[in-house]
C-alpha positions in Angstrom: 22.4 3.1 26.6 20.6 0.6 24.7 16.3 1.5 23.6 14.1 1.7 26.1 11.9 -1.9 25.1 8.7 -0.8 26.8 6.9 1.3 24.3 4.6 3.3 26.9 8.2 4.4 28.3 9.3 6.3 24.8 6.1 7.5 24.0 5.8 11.1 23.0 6.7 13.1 20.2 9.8 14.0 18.3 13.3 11.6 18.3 12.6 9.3 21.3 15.6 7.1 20.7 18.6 6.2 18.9 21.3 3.4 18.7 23.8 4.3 16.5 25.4 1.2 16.5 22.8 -0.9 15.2 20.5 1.4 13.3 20.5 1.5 9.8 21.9 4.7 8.1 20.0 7.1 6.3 16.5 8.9 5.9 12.9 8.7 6.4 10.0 10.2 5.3 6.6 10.6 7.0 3.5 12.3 6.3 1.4 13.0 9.5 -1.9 11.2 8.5 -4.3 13.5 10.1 -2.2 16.2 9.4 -3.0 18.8 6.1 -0.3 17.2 3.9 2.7 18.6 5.0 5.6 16.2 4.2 9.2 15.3 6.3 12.1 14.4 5.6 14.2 13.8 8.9 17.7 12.2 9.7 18.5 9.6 12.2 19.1 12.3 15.1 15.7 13.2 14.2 16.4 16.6 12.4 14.2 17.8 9.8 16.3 17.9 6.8 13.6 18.8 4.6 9.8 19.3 4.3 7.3 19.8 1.4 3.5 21.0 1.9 1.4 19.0 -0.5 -2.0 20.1 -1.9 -3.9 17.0 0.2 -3.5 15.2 3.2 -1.4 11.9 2.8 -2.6 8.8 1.5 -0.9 6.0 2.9 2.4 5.9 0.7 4.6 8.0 -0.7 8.4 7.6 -1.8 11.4 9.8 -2.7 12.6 8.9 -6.3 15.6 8.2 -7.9 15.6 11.6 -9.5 15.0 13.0 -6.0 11.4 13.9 -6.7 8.8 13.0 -4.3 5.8 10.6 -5.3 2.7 11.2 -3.2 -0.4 9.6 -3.1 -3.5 12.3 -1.5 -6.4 12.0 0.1 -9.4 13.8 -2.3 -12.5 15.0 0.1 -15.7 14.3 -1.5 -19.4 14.9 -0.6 -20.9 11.8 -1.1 -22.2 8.6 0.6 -19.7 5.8 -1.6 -18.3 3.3 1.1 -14.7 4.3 0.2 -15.8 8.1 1.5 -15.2 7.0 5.1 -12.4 5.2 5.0 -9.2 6.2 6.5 -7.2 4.9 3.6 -9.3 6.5 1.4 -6.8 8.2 -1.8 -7.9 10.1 -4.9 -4.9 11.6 -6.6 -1.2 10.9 -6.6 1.1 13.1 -7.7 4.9 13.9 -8.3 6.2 16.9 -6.8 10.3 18.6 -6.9 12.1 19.4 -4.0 10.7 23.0 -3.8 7.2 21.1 -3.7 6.1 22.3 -7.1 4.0 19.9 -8.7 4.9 18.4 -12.0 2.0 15.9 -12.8 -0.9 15.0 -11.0 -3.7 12.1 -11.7 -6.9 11.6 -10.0 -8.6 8.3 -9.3 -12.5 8.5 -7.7 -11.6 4.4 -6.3 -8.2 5.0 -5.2 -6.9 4.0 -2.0 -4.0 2.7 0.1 -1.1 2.6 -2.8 0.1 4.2 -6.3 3.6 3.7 -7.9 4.8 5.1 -11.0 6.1 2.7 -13.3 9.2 2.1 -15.1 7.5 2.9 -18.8 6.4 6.3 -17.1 3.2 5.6 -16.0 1.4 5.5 -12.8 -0.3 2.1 -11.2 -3.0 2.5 -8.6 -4.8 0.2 -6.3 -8.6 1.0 -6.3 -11.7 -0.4 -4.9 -15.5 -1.2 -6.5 -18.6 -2.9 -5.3 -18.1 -7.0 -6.5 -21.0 -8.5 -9.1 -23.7 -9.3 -6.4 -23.6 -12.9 -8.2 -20.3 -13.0 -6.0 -20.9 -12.2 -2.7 -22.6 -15.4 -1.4 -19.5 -17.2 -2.5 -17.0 -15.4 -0.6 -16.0 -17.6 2.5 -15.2 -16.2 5.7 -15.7 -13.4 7.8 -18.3 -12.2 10.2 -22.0 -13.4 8.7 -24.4 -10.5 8.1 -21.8 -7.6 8.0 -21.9 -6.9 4.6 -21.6 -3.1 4.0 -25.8 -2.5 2.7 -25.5 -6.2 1.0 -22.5 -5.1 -1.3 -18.8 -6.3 -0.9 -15.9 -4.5 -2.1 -12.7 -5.6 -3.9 -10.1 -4.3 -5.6 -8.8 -4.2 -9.1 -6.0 -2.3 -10.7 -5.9 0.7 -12.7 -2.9 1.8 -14.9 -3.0 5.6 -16.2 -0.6 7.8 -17.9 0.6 11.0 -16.1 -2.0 13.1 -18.6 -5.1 10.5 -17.3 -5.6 8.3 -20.0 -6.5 4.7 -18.5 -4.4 2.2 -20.6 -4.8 -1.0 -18.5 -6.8 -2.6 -15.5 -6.8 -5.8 -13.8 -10.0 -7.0 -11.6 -9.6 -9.3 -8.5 -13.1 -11.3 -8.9 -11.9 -12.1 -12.4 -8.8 -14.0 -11.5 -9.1 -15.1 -7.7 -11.4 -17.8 -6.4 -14.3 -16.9 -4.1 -14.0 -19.8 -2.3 -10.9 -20.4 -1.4 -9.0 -17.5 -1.2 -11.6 -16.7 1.5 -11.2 -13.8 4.1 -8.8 -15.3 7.2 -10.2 -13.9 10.3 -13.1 -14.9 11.5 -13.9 -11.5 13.2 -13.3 -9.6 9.7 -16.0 -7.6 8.5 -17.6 -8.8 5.4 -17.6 -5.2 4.0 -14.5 -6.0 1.5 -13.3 -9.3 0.1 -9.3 -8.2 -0.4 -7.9 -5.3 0.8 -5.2 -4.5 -1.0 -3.1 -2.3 1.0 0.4 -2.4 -1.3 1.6 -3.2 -4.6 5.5 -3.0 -6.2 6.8 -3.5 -9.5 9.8 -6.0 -10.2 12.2 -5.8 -12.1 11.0 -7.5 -15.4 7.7 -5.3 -15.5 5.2 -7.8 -13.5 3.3 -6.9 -10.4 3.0 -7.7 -6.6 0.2 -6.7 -5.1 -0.4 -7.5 -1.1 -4.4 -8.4 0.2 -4.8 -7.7 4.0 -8.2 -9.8 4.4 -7.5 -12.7 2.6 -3.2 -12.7 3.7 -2.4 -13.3 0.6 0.6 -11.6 -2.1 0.3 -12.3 -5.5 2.7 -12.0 -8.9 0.7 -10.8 -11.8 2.3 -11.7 -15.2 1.8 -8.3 -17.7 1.8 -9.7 -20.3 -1.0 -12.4 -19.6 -2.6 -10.9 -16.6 -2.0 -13.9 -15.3 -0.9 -14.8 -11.2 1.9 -16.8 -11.9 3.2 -16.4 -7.9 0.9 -17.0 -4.6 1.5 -17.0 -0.8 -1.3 -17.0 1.4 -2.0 -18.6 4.4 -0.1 -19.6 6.6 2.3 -18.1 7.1 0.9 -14.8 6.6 -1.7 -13.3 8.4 -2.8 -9.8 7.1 0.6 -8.7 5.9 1.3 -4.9 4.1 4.0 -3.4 2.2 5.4 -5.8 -0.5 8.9 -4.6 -1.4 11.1 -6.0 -4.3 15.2 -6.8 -2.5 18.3 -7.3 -5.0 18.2 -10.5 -4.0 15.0 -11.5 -5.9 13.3 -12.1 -2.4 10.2 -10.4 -1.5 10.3 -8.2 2.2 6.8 -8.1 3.8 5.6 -7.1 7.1 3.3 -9.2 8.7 0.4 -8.0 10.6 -0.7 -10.8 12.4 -1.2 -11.3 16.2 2.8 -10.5 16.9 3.8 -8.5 14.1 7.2 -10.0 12.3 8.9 -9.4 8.7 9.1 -12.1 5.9 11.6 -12.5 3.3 10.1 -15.1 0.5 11.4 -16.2 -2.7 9.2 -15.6 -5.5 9.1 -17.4 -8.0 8.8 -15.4 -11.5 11.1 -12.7 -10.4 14.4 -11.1 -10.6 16.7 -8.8 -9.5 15.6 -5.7 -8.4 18.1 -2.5 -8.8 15.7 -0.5 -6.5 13.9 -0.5 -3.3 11.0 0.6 -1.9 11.1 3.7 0.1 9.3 3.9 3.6 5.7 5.6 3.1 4.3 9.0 4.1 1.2 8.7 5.9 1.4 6.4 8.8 1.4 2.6 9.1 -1.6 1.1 11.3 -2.4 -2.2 12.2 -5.2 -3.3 10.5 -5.1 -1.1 7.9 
């Protein structure tokens, strides 16, 4: 019998429905987000194959390696009044755990949110969020007027650390995008944060992909330079998440506008990429 298309008709919990036929094979992995970081892996029947219980709830990503390790990114608790504090993609560590769950590494990150990804040179990029020079905030377009979060704005900039801590490289949005116009889409968006990153990727020749929700944008950052070398904005996207490299050299993104829909893009700058993304733990939320 083909899937039930009428979502309010298959909801519930556990394996609600599967077509065989036109399915794609294999595994995913979930992380209940309001759950105390216990970790799945399940079939396509829906059986738990395997499950790890991490030392924080989930971020919002998390991926099985090629070595068959899991990367995780956490959610840290912390008593204080920072904007980030309340957020539901709020991060803090990320981590690499084996398949017994025994941790092998972990780094923390008081900024972090939404993504991490350990690189190909071993060390670990994060996505993170700070307050923007107050010079700033009067220049960025768009949004609702007067819902700046206590007169600040928040962007995001990127930190790279080795598994031990040690911060060996960052890149800053306000230093490389324009105010003006890469300006925040919707015009019911809260002023609160300028970007909202909510993904990033590595391709295959080292440089960096990073996906910004407010302002529907994905951009290539050059290493070497620090450069963005690559830019799609809007349209066609409209508050787009999870970036991921194909062997093709195309990008896959999922688009989060008013009907949600998946975009393959060439980009230029890249190459052929010998791995792929895997599905995230924590879960996946519109506007988020």
């Amino acid at each position: 019998m083909p899937v039930e298309q009428i979502k309010a008709k298959r909801s519930g919990v556990g394996l609600r429905a599967v077509d065989h036929n036109r399915a794609c094979p294999g595994f995913t992995l979930f992380g209940p987000q309001s759950g105390s970081g216990k970790v799945y892996l399940i079939d396509i029947d829906g059986e738990v194959v395997h499950t790890w219980q991490m030392p924080y709830p989930p971020g919002n990503y998390g991926y099985l390696t090629e070595s068959g390790t899991l990367f995780y990114n956490g959610k840290i608790t912390e008593d204080s009044n920072r904007f980030i504090i309340r957020q539901p993609w709020k991060g803090g560590a990320v981590l690499e755990a084996d398949w017994n769950g025994r941790v092998l590494w972990e780094v923390r990150h008081p900024d972090h949110h939404h993504d991490g990804i350990r690189l190909r040179n071993g060390n670990v990029l994060l996505l993170c969020l700070s307050p923007l020079p107050k010079d700033l905030v009067p220049k960025i377009r768009g949004g609702m007027p007067g819902t700046e979060h206590e007169g600040e704005m928040y962007a995001d900039y990127l930190v790279e650390m080795t598994t031990d801590g040690r911060v060996v490289w960052e890149w800053r949005t306000w230093e490389h995008l324009d105010p003006e116009t890469d300006r925040i889409t919707a015009i019911q968006e809260r002023r609160e944060e300028w970007t909202h990153g909510n993904g990033i990727a590595e391709l295959p020749n080292g440089n960096i992909v990073v996906s910004f929700r407010t302002i529907s944008t994905v951009i290539i950052i050059e290493r070497k330079t620090g450069q963005i070398i690559w830019k799609l904005g809007a349209p066609p996207l409209c508050g787009q998440h999870a970036p991921a490299p194909l062997p093709n050299g195309n990008l896959l993104l999922f688009d989060n506008g008013p009907i949600a829909w998946i975009i393959l893009c060439r980009s230029r700058g890249s190459s052929r990429s010998n791995r792929r993304r895997k599905k995230s733990s924590g879960s996946t939320r519109r506007k988020e």
